[in-house]
N, C-alpha and C positions, 0 to 999 in steps of 0.2 A: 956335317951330316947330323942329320936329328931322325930318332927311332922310337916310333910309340906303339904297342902292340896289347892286346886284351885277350884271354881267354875265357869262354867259358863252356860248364856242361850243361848239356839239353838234354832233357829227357823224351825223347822223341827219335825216330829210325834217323838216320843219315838222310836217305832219301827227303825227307820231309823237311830237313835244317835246308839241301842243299835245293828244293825248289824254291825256299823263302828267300835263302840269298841270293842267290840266282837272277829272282825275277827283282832286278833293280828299280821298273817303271811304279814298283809299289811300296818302297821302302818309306815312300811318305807317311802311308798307312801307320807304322809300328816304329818310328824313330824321329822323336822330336827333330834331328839334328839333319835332317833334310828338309825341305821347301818340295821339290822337286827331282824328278831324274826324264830326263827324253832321250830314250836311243833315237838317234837321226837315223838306222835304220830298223825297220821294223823284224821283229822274227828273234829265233831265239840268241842268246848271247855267244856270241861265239868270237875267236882271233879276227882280230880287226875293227870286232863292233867299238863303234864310237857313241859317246851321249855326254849331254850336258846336263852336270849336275848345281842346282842350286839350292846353297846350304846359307843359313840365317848368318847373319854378321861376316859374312862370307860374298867376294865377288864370283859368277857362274863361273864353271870351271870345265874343261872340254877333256875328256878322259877318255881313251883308247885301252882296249883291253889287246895285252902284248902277250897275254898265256893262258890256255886255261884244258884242264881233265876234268871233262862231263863228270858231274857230280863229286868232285875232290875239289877244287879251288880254281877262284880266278886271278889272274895280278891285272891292274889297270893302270895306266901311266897319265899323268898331266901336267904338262910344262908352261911352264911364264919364263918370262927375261929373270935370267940365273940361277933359276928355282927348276926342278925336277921333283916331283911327288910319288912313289910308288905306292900303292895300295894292295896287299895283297887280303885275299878271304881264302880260308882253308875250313874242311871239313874233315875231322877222324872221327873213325869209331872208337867206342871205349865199350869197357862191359857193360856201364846199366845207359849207355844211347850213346851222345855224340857231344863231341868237343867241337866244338869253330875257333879255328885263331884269325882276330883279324890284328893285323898291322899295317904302319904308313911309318915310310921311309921319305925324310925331306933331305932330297943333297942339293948339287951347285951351292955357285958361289954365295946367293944370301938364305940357302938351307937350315944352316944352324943357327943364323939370328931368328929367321921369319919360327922359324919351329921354339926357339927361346920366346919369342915375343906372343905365338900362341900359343901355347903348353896348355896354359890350363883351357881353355878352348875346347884345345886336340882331344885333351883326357876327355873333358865332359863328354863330346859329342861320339868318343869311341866307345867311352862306357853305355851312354846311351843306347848306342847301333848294337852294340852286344846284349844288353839289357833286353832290348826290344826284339831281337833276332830268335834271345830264349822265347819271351813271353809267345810269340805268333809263330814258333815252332811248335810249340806246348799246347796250344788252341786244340782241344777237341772240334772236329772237322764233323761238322752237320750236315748232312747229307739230306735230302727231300726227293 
């Protein structure tokens, strides 16, 4: 098993981190470290939604969401031949806004090599997803 996890603080309500993360169809927007994300069903995320996400240097990847509390966190699971990948995204509050932790959990059988062989990868593209989660939480919201 290989384990990568990131936290950081936003300065922004809960609510506002947990609609950026949330809405997965737009992570392209705010995080180099996706290509794309399509939920195969439309509507909002919930137990069961599936989507395919595709990420740069990366084969697509079919991710099922196995858990999730409307506005606290989701976990999403995605399997290959030996490999299992958990993803989880959490939102807490703190005093001055909100903390997110995201982490990714690689088991099965070639989990700890494929997670060795991508490390540095993982780190970029989590620092990235967090990186970018703050920035377009933080976005003053223009209204017209």
């Amino acid at each position: 098993m290989r384990h990568f996890s990131i936290t950081v603080d936003i300065a922004a309500p809960a609510d506002r981190v947990w609609a950026v993360m949330s809405d997965v169809e737009r992570w392209h927007e705010w995080t180099p470290s996706i290509t794309r994300v399509t939920l195969l069903r439309k509507g909002a995320l919930a137990v069961g939604s599936r989507a395919l996400v595709r990420q740069p240097k990366f084969p697509p990847a079919l991710w099922r969401v196995t858990e999730l509390v409307p506005g606290r966190s989701f976990t999403w699971v995605s399997v290959a031949p030996g490999l299992r990948v958990i993803g989880r995204h959490a939102v807490e509050l703190t005093v001055n806004g909100t903390r997110a932790v995201l982490t990714l959990e690689l088991k099965g059988m070639v989990g700890g090599l494929w997670g060795r062989l991508t490390r540095g990868i993982t780190e970029r593209y989590i620092a990235f997803e967090a990186a970018g989660l703050k920035a377009r939480s933080e976005e003053t919201i223009v209204r017209h």
